[in-house]
FIKOLZA-1660 file (N, C-alpha, C; in steps of 0.1 Angstrom, whole numbers, plus 5000, padded with zeros to 4 digits):
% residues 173
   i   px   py   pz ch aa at
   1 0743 0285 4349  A  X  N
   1 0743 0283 4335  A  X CA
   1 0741 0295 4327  A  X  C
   2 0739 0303 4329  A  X  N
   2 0728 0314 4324  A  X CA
   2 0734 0329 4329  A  X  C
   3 0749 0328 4326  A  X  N
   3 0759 0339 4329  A  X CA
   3 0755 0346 4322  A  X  C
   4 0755 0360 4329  A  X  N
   4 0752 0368 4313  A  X CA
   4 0767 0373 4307  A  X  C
   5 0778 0375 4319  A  X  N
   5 0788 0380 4312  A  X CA
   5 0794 0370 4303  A  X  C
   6 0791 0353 4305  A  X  N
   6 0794 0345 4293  A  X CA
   6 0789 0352 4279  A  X  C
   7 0773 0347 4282  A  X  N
   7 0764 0352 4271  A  X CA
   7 0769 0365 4264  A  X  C
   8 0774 0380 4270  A  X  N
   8 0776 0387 4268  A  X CA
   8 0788 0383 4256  A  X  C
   9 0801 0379 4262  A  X  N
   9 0809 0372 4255  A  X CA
   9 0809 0365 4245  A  X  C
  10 0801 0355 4247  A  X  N
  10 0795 0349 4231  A  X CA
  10 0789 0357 4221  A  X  C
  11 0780 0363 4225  A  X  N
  11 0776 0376 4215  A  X CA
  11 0784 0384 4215  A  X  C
  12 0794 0390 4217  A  X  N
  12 0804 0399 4213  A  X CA
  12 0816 0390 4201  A  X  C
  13 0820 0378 4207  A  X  N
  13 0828 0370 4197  A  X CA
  13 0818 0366 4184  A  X  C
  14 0806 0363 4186  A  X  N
  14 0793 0362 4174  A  X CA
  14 0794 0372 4164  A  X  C
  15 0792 0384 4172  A  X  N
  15 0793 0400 4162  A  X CA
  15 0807 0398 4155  A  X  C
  16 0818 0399 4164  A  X  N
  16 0833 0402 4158  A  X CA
  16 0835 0389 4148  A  X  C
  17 0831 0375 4147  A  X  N
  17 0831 0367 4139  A  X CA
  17 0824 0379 4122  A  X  C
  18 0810 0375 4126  A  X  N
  18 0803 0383 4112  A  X CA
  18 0807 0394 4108  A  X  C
  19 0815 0402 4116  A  X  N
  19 0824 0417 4107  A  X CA
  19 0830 0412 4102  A  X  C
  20 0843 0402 4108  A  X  N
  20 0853 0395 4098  A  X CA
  20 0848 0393 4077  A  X  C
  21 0837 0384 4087  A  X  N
  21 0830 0377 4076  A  X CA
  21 0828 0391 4066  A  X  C
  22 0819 0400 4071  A  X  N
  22 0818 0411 4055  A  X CA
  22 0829 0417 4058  A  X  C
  23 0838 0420 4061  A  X  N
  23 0851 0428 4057  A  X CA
  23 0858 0418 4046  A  X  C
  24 0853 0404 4047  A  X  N
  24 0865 0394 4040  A  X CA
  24 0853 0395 4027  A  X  C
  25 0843 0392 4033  A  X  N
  25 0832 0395 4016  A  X CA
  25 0835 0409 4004  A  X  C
  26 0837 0419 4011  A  X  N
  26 0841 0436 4009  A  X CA
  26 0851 0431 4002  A  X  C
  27 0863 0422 4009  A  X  N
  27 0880 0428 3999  A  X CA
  27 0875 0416 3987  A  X  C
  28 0869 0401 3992  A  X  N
  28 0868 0393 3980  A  X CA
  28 0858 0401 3965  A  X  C
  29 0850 0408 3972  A  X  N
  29 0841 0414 3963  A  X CA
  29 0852 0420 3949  A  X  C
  30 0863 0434 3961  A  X  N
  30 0867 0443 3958  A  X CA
  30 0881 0438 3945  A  X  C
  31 0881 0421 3947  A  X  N
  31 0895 0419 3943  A  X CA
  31 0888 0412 3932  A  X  C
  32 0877 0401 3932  A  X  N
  32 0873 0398 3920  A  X CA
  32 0866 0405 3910  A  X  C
  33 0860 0417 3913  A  X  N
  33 0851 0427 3906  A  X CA
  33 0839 0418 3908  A  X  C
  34 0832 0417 3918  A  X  N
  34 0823 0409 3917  A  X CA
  34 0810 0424 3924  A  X  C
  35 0800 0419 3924  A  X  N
  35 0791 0427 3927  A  X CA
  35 0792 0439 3942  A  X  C
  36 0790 0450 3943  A  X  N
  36 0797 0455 3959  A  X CA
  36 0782 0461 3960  A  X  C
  37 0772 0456 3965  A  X  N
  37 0759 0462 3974  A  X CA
  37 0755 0455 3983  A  X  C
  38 0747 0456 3993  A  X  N
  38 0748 0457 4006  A  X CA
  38 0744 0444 4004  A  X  C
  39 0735 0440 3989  A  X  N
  39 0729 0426 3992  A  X CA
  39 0737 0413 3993  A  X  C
  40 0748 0418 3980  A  X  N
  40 0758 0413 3977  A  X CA
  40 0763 0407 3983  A  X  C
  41 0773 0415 3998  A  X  N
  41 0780 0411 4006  A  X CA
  41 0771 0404 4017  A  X  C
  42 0765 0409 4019  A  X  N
  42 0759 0398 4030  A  X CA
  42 0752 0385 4030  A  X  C
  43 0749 0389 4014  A  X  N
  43 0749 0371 4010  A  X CA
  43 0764 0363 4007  A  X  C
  44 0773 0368 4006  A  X  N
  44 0786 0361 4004  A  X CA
  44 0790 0363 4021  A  X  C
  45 0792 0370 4031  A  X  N
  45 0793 0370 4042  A  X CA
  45 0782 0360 4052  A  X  C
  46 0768 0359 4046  A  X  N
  46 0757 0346 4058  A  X CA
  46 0754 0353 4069  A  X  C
  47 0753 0370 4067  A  X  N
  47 0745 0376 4071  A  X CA
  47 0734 0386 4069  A  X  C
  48 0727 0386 4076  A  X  N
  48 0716 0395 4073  A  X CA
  48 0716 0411 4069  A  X  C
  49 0708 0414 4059  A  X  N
  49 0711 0427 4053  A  X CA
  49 0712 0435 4066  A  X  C
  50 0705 0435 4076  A  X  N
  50 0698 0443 4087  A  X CA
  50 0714 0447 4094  A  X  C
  51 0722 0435 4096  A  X  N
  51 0733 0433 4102  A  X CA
  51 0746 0448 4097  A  X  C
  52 0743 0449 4084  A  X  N
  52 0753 0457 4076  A  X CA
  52 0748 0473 4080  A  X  C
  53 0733 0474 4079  A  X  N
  53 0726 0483 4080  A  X CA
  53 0726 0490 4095  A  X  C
  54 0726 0480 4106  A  X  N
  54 0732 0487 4119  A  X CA
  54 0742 0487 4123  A  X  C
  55 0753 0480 4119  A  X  N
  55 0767 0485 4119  A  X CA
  55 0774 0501 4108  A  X  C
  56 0775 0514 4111  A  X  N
  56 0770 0520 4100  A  X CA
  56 0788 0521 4095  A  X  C
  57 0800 0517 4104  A  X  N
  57 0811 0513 4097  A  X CA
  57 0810 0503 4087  A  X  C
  58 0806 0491 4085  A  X  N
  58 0805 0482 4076  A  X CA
  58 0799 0489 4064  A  X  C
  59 0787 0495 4064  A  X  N
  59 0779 0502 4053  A  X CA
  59 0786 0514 4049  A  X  C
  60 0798 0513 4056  A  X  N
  60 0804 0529 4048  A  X CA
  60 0814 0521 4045  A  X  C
  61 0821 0509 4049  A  X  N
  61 0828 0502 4045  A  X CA
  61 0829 0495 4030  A  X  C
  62 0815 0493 4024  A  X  N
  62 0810 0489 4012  A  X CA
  62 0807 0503 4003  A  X  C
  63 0804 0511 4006  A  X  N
  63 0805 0527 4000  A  X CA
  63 0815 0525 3995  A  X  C
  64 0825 0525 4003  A  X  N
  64 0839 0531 4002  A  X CA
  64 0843 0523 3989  A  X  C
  65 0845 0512 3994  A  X  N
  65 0848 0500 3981  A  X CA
  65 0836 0502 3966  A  X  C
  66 0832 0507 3968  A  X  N
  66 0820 0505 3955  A  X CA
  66 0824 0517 3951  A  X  C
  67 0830 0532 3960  A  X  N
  67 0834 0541 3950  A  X CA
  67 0852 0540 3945  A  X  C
  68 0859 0530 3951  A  X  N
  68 0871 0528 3947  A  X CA
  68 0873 0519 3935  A  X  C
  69 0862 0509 3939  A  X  N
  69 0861 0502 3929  A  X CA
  69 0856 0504 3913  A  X  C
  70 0867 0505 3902  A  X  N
  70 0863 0506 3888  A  X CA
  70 0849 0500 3888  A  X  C
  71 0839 0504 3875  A  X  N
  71 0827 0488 3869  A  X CA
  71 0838 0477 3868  A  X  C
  72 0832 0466 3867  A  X  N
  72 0832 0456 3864  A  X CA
  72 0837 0452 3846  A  X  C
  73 0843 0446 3850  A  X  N
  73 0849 0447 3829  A  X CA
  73 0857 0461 3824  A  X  C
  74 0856 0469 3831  A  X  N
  74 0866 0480 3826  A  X CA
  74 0854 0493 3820  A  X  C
  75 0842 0486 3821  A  X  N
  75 0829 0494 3817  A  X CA
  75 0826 0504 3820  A  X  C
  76 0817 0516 3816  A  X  N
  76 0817 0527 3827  A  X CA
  76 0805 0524 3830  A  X  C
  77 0798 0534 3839  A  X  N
  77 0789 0529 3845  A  X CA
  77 0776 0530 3841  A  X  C
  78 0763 0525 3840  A  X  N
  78 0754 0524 3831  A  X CA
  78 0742 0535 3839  A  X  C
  79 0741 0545 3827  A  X  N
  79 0730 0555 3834  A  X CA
  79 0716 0557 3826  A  X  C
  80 0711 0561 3829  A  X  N
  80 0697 0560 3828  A  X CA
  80 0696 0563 3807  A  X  C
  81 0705 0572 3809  A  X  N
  81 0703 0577 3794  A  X CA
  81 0709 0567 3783  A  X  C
  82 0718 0558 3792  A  X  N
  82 0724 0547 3783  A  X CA
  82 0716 0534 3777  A  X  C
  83 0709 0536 3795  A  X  N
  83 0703 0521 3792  A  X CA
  83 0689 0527 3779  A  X  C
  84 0683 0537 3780  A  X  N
  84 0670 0539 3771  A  X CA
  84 0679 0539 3757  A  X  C
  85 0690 0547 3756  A  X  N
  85 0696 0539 3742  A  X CA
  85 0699 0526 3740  A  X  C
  86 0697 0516 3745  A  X  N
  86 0701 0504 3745  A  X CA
  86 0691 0497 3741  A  X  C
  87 0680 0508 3748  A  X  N
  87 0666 0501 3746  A  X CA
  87 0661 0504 3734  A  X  C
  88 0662 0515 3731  A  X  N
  88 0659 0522 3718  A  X CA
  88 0667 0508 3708  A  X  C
  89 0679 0513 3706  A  X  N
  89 0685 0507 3697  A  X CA
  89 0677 0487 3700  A  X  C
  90 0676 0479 3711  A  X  N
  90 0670 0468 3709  A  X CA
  90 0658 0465 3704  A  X  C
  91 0646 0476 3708  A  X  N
  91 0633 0480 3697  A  X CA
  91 0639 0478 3680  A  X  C
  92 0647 0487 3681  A  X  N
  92 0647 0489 3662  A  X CA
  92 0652 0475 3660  A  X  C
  93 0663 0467 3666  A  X  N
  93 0664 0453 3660  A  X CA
  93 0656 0445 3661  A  X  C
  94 0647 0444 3669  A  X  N
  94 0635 0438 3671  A  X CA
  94 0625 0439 3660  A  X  C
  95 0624 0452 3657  A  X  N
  95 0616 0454 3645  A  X CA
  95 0621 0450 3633  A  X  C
  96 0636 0453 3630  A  X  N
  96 0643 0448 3621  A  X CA
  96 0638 0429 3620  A  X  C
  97 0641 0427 3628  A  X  N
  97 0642 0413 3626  A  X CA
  97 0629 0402 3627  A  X  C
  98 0619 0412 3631  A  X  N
  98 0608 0405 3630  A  X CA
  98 0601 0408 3615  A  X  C
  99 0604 0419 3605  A  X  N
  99 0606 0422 3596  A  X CA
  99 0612 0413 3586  A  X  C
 100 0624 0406 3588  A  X  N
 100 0630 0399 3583  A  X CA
 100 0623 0385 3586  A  X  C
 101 0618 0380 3595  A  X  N
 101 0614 0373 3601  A  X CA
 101 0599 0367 3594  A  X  C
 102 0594 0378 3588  A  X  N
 102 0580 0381 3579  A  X CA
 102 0580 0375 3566  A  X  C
 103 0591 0385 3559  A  X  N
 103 0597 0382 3545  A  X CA
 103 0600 0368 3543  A  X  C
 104 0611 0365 3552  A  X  N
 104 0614 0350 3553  A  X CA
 104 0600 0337 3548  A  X  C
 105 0589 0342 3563  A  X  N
 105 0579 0334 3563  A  X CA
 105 0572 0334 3549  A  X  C
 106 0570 0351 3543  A  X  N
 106 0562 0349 3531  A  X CA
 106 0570 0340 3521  A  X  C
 107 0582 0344 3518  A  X  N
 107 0587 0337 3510  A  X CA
 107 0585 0321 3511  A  X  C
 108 0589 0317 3523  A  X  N
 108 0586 0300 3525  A  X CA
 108 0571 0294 3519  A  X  C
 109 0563 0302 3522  A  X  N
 109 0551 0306 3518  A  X CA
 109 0551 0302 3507  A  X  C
 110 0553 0309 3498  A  X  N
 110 0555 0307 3482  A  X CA
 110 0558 0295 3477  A  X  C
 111 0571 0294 3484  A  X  N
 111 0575 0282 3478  A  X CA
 111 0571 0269 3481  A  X  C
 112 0566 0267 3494  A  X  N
 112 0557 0257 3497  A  X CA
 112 0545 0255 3490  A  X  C
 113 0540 0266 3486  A  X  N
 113 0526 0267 3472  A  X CA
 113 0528 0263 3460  A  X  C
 114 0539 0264 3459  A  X  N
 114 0544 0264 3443  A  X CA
 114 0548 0246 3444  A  X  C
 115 0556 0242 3455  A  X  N
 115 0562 0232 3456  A  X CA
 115 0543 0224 3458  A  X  C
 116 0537 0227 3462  A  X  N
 116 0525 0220 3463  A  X CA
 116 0516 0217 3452  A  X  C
 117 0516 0229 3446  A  X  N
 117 0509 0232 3432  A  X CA
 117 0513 0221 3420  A  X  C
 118 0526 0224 3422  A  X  N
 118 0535 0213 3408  A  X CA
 118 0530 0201 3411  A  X  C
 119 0532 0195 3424  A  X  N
 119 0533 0180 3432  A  X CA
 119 0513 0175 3427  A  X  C
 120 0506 0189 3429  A  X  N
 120 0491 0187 3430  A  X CA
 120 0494 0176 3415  A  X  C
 121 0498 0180 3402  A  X  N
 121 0500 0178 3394  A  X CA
 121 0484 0190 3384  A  X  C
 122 0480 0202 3392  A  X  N
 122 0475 0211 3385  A  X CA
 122 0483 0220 3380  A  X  C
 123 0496 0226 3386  A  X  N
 123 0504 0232 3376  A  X CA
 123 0516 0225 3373  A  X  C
 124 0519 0232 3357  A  X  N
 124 0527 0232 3352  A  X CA
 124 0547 0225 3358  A  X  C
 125 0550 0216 3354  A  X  N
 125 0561 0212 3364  A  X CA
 125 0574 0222 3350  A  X  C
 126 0584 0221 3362  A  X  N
 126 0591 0237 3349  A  X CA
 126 0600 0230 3341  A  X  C
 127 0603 0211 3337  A  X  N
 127 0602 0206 3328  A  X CA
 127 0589 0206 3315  A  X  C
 128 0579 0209 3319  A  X  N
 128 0569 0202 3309  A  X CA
 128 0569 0221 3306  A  X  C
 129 0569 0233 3307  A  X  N
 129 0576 0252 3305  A  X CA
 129 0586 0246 3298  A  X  C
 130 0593 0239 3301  A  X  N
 130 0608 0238 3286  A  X CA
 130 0601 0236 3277  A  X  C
 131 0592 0222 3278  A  X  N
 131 0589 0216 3271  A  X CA
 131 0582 0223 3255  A  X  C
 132 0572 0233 3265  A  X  N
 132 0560 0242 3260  A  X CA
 132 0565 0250 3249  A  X  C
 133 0579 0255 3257  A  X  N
 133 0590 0264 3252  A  X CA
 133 0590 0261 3237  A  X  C
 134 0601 0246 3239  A  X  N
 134 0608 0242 3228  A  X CA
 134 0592 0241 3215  A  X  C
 135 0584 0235 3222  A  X  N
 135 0573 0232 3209  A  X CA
 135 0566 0246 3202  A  X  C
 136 0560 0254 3212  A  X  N
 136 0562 0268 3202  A  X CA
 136 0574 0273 3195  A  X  C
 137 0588 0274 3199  A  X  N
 137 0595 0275 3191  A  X CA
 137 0595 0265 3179  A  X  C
 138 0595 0249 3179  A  X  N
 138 0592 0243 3168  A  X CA
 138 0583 0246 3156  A  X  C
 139 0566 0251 3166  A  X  N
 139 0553 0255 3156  A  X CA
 139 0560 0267 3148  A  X  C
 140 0568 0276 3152  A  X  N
 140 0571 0291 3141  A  X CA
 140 0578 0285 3138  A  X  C
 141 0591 0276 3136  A  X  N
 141 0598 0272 3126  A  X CA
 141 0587 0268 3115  A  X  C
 142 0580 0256 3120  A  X  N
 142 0570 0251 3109  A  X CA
 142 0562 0260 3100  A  X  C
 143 0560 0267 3109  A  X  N
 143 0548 0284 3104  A  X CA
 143 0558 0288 3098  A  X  C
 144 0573 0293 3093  A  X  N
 144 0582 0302 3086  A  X CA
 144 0590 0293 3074  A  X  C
 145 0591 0275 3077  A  X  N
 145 0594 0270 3067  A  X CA
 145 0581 0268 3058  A  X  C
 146 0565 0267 3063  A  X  N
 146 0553 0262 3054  A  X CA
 146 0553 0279 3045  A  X  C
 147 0560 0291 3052  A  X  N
 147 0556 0305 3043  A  X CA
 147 0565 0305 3036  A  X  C
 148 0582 0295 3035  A  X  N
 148 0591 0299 3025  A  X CA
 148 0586 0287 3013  A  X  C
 149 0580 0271 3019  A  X  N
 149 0576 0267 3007  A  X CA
 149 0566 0272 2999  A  X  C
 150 0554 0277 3005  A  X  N
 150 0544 0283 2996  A  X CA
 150 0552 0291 2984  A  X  C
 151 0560 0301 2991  A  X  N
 151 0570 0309 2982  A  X CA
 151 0575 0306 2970  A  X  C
 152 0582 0294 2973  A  X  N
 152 0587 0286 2964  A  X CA
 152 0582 0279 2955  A  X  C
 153 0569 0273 2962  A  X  N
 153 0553 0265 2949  A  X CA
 153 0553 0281 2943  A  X  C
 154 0555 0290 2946  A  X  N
 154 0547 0301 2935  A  X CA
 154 0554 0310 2925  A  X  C
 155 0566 0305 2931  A  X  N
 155 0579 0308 2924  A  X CA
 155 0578 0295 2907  A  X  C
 156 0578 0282 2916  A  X  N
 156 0578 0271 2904  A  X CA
 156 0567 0277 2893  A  X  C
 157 0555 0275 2900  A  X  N
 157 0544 0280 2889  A  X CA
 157 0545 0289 2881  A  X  C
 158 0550 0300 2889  A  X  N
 158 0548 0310 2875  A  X CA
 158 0563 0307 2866  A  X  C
 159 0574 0301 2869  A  X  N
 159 0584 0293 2863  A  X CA
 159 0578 0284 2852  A  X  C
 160 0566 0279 2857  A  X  N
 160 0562 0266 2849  A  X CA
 160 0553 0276 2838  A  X  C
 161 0545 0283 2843  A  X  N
 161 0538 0289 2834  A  X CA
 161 0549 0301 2821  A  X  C
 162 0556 0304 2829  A  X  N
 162 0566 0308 2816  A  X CA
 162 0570 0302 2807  A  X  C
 163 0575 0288 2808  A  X  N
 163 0584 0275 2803  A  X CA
 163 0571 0272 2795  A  X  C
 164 0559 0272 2798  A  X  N
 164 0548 0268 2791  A  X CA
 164 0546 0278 2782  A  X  C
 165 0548 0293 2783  A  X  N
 165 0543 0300 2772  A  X CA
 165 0556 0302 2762  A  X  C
 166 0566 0300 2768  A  X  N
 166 0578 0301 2760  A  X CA
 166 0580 0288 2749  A  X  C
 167 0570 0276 2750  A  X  N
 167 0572 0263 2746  A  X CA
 167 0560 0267 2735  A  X  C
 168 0554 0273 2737  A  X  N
 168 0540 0278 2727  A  X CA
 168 0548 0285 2717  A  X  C
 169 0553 0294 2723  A  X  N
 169 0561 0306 2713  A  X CA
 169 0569 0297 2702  A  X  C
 170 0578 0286 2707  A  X  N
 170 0589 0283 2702  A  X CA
 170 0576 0271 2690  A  X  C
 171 0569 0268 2696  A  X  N
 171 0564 0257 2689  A  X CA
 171 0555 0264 2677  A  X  C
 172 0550 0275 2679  A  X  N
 172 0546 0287 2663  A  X CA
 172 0555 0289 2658  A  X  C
 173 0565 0290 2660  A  X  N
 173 0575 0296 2649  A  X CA
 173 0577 0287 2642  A  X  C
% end
């Protein structure tokens, strides 16, 4: 039971199965643009990283394709100086937006006080400010028509008092 040149045999067809397997992982990788590292394929192949790593054709086989292979999306490839601008630039919108994010709050702020305030029925609702409006402007009408009648009483009087001395005059002669 316990042949070894079987055994041998099975493990040799075992191995040559799993190369299949990442050579067909390698071209699927290489034709979808899908990921090409060592982890990659051997989790799309169902074998063990170790497997890629002692076969050292298969691992030059994934080299090979990962330097033939464009990025992914037509991208170039992301380096260290890129990503810290990326990062940079994500900070400042961050800041930006937590910024905006503030303003926003204060403002809601406000108006939730104001909208509380009115409702309290302690301030002013901005019907009853028209209101305030219109009646001061009524009181200076009243204040500028009571200074044109005085005017006028003082105008009659000394009218009246003329008419009176003019009626003296006429009534001597």
């Amino acid at each position: 039971m316990s042949n070894p040149e079987a055994l041998a045999a099975a493990r040799a067809r075992d191995s040559d199965a799993r190369r299949k397997r990442v050579l067909h992982a390698i071209d699927h990788a290489t034709a979808t643009g899908s990921a090409l590292s060592v982890s990659a394929v051997a989790r799309a192949a169902q074998v063990h990283r170790s497997f890629i790593h002692r076969h050292r054709d298969l691992h030059a086989a994934i080299d090979a394709a990962r330097r033939q292979t464009p990025p992914p999306g037509g991208l170039t490839a992301v380096t260290d100086t890129s990503l810290r601008t990326d990062l940079t630039n994500l900070k400042a919108q961050n800041q930006r937006l937590t910024r905006h994010i503030s303003q926003l709050e204060k403002r809601l702020s406000q108006l939730l006080g104001e909208q509380v305030y009115r409702a309290s029925g302690i301030g002013a609702p901005a019907a009853d400010e028209e209101l305030r409006q219109h009646v001061n402007h009524l009181n200076q009408r009243v204040t500028d028509l009571r200074q044109a009648l005085e005017e006028r009483t003082d105008e009659l009087a000394a009218a009246r008092a003329a008419n009176r001395e003019l009626m003296t005059l006429l009534n001597r002669s």
